[in-house]
C-alpha positions in Angstrom: 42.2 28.7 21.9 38.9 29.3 19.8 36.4 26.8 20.0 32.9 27.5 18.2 29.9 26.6 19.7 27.4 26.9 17.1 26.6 29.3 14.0 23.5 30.1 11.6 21.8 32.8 10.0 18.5 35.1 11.6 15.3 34.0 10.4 14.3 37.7 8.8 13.1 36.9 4.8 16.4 37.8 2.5 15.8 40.8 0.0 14.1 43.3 2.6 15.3 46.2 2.0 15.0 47.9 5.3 16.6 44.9 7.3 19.4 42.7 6.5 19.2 39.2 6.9 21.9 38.1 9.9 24.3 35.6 10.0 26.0 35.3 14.1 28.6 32.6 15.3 29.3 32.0 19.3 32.3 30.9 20.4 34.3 30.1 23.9 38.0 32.5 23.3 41.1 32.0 26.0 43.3 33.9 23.8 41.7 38.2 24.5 45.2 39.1 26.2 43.2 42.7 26.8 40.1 40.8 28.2 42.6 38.7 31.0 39.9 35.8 31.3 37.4 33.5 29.7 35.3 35.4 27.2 32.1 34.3 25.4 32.6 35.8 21.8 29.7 36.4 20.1 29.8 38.0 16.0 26.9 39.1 14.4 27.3 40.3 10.3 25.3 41.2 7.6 25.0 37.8 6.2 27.1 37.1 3.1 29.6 40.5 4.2 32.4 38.2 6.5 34.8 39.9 8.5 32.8 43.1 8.4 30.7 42.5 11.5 31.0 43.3 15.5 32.4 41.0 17.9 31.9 41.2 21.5 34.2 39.3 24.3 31.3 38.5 27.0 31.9 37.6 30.2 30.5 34.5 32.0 28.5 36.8 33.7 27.3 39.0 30.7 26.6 35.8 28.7 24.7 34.6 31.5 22.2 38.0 31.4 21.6 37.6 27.3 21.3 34.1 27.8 18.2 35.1 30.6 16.9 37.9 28.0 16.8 35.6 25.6 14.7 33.2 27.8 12.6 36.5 28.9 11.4 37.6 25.5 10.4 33.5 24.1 8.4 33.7 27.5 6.8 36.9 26.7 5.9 35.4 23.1 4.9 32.1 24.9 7.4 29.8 24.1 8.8 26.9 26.1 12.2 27.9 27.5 15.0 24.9 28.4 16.1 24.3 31.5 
């Protein structure tokens, strides 16, 4: 079982031409017979370029630590941060 959780595209202007623009999708995976558990996946791609991306299978506890980086780095730029 796949289930996504949510998709979209970075917020980086299209047409730089010394970054491309993101697009990443988040899903909860059952099915990593090599992983043996729950996995977070998480793809990130050059937008526009499917299939061509990296996928990682995260861990609860891994997707628990980018979930708290993320939090740490809108704190640094003063952001709120949910619960």
């Amino acid at each position: 079982m796949k289930k996504l959780a949510d998709y979209g595209l970075d917020d980086h202007p299209a047409g730089d031409p010394e970054r491309a623009r993101l697009a990443w999708a988040v899903a909860a995976l059952d099915d990593c017979d090599v992983c043996g558990d729950l996995r977070v996946e998480l793809t990130v791609e050059e937008e526009g370029d499917a299939g061509a991306g990296l996928v990682g299978h995260l861990s609860p506890a891994t997707a628990r630590r980018l979930r708290a980086a993320l939090a740490t780095a809108l704190k640094e730029m003063g952001e709120p941060v949910d619960g």
